[in-house]
Backbone bond lengths (Angstrom), bond angles and torsions (degrees), N, CA, C in turn:
res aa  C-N    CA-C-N  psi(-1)  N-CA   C-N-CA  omega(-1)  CA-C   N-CA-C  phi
1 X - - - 1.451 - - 1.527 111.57 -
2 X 1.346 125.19 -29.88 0.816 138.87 -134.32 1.618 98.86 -99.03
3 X 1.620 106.12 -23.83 1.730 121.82 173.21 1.416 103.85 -104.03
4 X 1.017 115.85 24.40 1.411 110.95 168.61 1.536 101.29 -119.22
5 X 1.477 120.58 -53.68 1.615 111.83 176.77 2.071 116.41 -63.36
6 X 1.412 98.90 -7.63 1.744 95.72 164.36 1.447 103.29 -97.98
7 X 1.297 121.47 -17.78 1.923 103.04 -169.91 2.064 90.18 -90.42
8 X 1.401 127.42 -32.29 1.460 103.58 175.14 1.603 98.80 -76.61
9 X 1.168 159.53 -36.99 1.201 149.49 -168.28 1.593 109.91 -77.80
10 X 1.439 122.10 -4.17 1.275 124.73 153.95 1.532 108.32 -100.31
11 X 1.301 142.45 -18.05 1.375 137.24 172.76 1.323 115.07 -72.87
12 X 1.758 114.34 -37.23 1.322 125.27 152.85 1.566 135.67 -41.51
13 X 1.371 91.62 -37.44 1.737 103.57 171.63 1.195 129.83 -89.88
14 X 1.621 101.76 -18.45 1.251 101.78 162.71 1.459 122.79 -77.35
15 X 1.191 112.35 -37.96 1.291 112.94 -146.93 2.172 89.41 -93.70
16 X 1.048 100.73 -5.22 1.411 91.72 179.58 1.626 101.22 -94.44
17 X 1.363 120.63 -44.69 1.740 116.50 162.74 1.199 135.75 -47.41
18 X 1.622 108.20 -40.75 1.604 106.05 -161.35 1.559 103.56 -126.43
19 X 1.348 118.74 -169.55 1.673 127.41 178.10 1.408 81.52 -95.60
20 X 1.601 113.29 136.88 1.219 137.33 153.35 1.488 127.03 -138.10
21 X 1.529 110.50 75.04 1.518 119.76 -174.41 1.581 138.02 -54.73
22 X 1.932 90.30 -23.57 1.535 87.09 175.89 1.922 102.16 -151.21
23 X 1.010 124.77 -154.44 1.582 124.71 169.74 1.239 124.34 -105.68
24 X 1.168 130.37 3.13 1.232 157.07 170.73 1.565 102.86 -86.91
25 X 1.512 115.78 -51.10 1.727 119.73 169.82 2.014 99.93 -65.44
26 X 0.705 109.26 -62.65 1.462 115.55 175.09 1.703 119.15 -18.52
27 X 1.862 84.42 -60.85 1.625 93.99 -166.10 1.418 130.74 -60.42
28 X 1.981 88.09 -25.60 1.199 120.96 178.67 1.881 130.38 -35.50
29 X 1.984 68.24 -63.97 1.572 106.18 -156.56 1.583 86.22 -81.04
30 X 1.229 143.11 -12.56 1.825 146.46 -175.13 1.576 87.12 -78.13
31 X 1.562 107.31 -69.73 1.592 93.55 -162.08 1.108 113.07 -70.27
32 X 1.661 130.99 -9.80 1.175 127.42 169.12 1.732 116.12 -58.03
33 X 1.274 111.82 -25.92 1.746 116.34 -173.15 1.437 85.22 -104.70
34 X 1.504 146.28 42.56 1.375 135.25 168.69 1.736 125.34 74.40
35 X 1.541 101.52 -25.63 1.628 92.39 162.66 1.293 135.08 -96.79
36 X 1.542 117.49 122.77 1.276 121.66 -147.25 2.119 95.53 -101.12
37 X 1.232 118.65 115.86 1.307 130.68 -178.65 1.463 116.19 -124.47
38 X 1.663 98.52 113.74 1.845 97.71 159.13 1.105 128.60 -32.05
39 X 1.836 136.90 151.25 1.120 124.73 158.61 1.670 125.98 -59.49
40 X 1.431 103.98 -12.24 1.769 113.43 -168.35 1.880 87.15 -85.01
41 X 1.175 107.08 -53.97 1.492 94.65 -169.80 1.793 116.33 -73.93
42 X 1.141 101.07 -39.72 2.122 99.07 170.17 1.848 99.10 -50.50
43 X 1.464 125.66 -46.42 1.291 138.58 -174.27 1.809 92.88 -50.33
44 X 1.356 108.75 -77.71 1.820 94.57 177.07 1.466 126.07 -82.59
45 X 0.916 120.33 7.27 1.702 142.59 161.30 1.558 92.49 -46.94
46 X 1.980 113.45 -71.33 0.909 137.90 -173.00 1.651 104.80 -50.86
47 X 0.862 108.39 -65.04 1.934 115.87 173.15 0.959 128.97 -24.99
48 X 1.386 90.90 -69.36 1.924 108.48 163.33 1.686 124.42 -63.09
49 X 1.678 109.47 -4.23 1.518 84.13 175.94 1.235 103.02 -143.08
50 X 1.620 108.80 43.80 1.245 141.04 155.63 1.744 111.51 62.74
51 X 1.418 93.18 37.87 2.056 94.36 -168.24 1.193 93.81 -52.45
52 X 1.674 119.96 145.98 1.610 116.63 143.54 1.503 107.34 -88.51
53 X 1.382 101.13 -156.49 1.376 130.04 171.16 1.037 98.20 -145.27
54 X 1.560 121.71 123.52 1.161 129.89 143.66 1.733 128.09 -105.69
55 X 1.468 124.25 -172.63 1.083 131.36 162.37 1.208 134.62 -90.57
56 X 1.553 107.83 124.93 1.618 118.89 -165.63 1.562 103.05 -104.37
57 X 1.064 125.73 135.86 2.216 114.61 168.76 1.607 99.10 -76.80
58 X 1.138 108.59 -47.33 1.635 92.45 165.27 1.398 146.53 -46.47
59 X 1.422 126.84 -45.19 1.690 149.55 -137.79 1.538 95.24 -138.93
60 X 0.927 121.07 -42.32 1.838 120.29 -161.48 1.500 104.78 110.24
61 X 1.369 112.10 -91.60 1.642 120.58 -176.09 1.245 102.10 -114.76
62 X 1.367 116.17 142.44 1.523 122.21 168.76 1.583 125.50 -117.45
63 X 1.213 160.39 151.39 1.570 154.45 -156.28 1.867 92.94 -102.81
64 X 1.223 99.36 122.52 1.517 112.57 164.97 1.436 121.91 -131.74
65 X 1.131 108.86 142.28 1.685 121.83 169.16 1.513 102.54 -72.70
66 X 1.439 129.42 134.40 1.181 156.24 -158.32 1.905 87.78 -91.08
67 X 1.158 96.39 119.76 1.550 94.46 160.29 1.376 119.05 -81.25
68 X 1.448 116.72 -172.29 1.856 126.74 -162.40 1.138 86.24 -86.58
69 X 0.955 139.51 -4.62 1.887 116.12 -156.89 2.106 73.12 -118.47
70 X 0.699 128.39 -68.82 1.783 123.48 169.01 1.127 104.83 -23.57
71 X 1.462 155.72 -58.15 1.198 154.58 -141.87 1.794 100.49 -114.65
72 X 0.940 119.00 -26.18 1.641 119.92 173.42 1.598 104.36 -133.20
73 X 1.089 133.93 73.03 1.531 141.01 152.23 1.447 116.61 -34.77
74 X 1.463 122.69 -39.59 1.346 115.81 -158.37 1.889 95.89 -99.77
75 X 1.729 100.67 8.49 1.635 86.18 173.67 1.796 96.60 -108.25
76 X 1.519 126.54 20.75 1.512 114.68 -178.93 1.396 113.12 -60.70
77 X 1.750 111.13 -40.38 1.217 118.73 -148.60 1.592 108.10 -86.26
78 X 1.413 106.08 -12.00 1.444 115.86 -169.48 1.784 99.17 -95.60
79 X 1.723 92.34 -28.01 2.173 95.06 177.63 0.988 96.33 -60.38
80 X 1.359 131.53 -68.62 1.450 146.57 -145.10 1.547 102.80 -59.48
81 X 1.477 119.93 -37.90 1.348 121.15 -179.78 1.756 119.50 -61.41
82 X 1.471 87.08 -43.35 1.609 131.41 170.63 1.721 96.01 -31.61
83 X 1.483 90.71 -89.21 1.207 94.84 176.65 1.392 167.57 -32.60
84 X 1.556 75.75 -60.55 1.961 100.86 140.08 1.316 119.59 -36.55
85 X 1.069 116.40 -63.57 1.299 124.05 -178.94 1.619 128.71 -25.74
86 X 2.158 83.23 -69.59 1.225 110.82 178.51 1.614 114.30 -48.73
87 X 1.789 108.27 -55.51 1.014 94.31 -169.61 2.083 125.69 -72.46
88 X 1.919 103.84 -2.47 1.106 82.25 173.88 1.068 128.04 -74.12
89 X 1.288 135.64 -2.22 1.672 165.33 -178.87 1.881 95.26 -64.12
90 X 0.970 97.27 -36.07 2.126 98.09 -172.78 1.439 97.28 -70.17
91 X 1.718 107.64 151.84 1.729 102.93 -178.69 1.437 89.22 -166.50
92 X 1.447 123.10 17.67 1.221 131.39 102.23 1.965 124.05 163.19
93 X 1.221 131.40 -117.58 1.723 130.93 -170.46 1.341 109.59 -153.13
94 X 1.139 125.64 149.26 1.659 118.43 157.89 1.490 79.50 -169.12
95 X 1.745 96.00 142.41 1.690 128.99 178.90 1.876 103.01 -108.48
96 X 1.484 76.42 148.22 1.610 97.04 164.76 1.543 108.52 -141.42
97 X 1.138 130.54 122.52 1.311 128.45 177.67 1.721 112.16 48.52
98 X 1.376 109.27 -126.81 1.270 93.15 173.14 1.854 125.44 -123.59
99 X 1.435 85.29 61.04 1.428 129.91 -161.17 1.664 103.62 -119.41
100 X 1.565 120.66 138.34 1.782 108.93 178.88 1.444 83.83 -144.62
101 X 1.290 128.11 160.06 1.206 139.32 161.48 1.257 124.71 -123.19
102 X 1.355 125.98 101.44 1.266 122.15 173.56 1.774 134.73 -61.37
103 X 0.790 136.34 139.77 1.720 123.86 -176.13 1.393 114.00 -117.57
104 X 1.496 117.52 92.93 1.886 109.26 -173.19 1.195 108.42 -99.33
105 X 1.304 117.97 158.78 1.458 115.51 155.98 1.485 129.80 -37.21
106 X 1.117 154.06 150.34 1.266 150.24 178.38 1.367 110.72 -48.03
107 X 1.365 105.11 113.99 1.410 93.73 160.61 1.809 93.83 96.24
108 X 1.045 137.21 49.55 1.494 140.39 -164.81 1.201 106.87 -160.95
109 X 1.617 116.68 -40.89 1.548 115.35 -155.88 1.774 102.85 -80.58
110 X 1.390 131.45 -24.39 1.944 120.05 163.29 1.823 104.69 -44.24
111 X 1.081 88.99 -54.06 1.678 84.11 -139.80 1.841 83.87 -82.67
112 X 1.283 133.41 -36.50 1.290 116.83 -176.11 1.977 102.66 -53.42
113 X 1.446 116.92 -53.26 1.327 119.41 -163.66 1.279 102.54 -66.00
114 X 1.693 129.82 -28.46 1.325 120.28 -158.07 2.129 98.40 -89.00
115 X 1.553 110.51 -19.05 1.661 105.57 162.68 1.524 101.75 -78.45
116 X 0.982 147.36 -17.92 1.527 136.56 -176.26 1.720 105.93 -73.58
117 X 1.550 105.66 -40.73 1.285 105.52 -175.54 1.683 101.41 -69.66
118 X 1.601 132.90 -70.20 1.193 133.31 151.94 1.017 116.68 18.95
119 X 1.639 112.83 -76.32 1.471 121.93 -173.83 1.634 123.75 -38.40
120 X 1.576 111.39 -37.92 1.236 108.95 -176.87 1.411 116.78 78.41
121 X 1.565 113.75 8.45 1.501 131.51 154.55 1.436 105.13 -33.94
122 X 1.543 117.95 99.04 1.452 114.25 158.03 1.463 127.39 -86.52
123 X 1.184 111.91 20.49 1.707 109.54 139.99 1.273 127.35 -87.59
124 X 1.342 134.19 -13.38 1.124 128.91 147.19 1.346 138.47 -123.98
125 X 1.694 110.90 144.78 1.321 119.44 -169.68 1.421 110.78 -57.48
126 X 0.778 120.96 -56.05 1.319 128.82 -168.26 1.898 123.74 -170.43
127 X 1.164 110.71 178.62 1.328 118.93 168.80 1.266 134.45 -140.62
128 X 1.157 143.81 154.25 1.689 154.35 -163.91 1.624 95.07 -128.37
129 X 1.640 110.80 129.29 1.381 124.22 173.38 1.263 124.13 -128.95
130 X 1.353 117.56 97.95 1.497 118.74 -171.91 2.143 96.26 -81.55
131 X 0.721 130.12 -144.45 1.658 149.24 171.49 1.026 111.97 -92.97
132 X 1.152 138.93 -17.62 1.966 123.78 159.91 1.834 86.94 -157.34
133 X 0.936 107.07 62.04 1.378 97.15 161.94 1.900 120.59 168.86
134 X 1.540 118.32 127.32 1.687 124.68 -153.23 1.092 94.72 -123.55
135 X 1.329 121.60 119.95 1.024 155.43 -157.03 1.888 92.83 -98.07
136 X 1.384 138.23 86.67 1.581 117.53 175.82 1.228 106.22 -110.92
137 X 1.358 92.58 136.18 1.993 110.36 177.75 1.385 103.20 -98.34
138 X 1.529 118.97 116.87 1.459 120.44 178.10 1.233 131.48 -68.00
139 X 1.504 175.44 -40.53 0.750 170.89 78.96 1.887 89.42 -141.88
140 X 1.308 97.45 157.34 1.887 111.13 168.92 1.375 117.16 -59.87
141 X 1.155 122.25 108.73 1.690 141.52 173.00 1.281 105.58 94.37
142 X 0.986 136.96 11.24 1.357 132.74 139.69 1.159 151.40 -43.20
143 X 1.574 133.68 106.30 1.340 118.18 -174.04 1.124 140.36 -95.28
144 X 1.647 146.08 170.15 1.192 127.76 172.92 1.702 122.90 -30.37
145 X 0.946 83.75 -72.70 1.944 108.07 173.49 1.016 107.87 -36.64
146 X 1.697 134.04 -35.02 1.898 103.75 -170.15 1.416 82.48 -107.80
147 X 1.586 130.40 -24.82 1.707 95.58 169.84 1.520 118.96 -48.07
148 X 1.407 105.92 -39.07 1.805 101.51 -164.77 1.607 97.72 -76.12
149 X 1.149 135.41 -31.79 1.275 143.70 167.76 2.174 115.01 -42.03
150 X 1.457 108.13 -55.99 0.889 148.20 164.61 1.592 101.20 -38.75
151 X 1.545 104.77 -78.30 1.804 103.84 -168.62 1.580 108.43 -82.73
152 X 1.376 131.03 -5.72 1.165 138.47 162.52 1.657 109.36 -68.59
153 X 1.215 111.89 -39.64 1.427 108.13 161.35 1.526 127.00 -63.08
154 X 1.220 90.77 -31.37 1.862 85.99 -171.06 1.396 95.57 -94.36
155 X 1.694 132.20 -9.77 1.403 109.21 163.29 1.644 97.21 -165.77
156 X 1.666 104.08 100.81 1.068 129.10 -131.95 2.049 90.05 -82.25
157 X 1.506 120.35 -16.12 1.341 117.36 165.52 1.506 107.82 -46.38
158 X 0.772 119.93 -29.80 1.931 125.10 -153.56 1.520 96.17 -64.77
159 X 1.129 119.41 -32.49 1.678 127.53 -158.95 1.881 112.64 -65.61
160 X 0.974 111.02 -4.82 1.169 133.41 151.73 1.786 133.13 -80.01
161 X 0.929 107.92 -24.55 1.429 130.97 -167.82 1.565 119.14 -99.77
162 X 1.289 102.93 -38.18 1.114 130.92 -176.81 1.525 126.52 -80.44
């Protein structure tokens, strides 16, 4: 069991890092990092962890991990409300290095920082949430701009604030 939850948690990493157009590129790039996988099992590997295919202008089709809002549709309308919410709670940002500080109303900054983490925003590492205030650590080469770019996406009220 135990080579099966590291070969999808390496199919996961791949396929969320790099272009991976078909399973044959896949199988490749597995035994290239040491795990060696049939095409029958990468084939339900794939099944089970719900890869799509989408469209690339480059490649043709590319392998993607299905986001939360893909896999639960009937919870968008309740995120989106969610969200809203959260972000009317923001009142506003200021950076230091590669350091940002958020400023919420009392009582805003858990649950705003704990959807930022959620999001799966890979510009940032992570976050720290005291009671009105989020502590975000940017990831390396990152700039102001695509963090605020970044959390404007995941709660598109913010774009004002910001």
């Amino acid at each position: 069991m135990k080579n099966k939850v590291e070969r999808f948690e390496l199919i996961k990493k791949i396929i969320s890092s790099e272009v991976i157009s078909n399973q044959d590129d896949l199988q490749l790039r597995l035994l290239s990092m040491g795990m060696e996988v049939t095409q029958a099992t990468l084939s339900r590997d794939l099944k089970s962890l719900q890869v799509i295919k989408v469209s690339d202008a480059k490649v043709g089709y590319i392998y993607r991990l299905p986001s939360y809002e893909m896999l639960h549709p009937h919870e968008h309308e309740a995120n989106a409300s969610r969200m809203g919410f959260l972000a009317d709670g923001v009142l506003g940002m200021e950076f230091s290095g590669n350091l940002g500080v958020i400023k919420t109303l009392p009582g805003f900054a858990p649950s705003t920082a704990l959807a930022i983490d959620e999001s799966g925003c890979k510009e940032i590492l992570g976050t720290i949430a005291g009671d009105d205030t989020i502590l975000v650590v940017m990831r390396d080469g990152v700039g102001r701009n695509d963090v605020i770019r970044a959390l404007v996406g995941i709660m598109p009220n913010l774009e004002s604030k910001l």
